[in-house]
N, C-alpha and C positions, 0 to 999 in steps of 0.2 A: 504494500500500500504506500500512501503517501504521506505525509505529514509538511504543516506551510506553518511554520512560527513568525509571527510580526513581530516588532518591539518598534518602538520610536514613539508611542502616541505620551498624550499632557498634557499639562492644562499653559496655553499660553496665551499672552494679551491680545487684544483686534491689531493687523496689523505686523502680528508678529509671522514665525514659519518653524514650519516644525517636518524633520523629514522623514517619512514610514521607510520600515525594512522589511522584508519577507524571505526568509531562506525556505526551499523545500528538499527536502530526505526521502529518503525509502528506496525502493527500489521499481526503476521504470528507465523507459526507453530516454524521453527526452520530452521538454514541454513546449506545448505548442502556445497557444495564450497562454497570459498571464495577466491578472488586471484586482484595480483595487475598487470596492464596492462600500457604500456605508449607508446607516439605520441607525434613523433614531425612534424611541417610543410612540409605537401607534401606525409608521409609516412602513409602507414595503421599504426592503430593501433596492437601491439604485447603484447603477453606477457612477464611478467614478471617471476614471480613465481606465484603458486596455491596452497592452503591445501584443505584436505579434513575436512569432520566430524570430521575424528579419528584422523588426526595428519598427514597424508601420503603429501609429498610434491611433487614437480616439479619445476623445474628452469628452464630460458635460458639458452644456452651453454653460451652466455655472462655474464653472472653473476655469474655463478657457482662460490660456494666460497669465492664470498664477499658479496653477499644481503643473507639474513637470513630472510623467512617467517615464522609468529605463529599467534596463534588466543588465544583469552580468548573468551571459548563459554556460562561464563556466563554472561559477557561484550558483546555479541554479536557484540566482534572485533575483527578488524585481523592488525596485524603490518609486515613492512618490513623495518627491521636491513640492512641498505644499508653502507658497508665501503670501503676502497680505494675508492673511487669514480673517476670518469676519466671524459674526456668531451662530451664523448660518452654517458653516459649516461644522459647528459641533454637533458629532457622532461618533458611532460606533463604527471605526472602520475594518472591513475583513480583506482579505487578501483571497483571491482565487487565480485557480489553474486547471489547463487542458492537457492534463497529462498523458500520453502514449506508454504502453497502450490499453489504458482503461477508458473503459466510456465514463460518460458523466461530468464534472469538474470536481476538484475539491478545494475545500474552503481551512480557514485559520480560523482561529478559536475568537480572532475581533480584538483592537488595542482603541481605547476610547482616545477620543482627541474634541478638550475643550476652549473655547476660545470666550474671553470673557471680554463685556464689552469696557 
């Protein structure tokens, strides 16, 4: 199976940036996406931003221009460069992956990140 550990979430001021990490383990071919998702109380889960294999991204129109996603794929990690941050963006963020070759995606257990105003 797989396993996705985050660390980096906090409580930081409006304004401020704070930068997710996500390392994944186990045993598997290689990953294909990778991307970061957040939830807060009451709301489905969204995204955030995603990469690909090769590098190709995707944002939220909220985000656009201040979070920054990458991955080291021989660290089998992916980070999200989050600045200005605002209060809007406090949540619970998780971390997912398309990992080969299992079906499905798998998820991280969620690193909270608060921004006070």
């Amino acid at each position: 199976q797989v396993q996705l550990v985050e660390s980096g979430g906090g409580l930081v001021q409006a304004g401020g940036s704070l930068r997710l990490s996500c390392a994944a383990s186990g045993s598997f071919f290689s990953i294909r996406s990778m991307g970061w998702y957040r939830q807060t109380p009451g709301k489905q889960r969204e995204l955030v931003a995603v990469i690909t294999s090769i590098g190709l991204t995707n944002y939220a129109d909220s985000v656009k221009g201040r979070f920054t996603i990458s991955r080291d794929n021989a660290e089998r990690a992916v980070y999200l460069l989050m600045n200005n941050l605002k209060p809007e963006d406090t949540a619970v963020y998780y971390c997912n992956a398309d990992v080969l070759p299992y079906r499905g995606s798998f998820w991280g257990q969620g690193t909270q990140v608060t921004v006070s105003s």
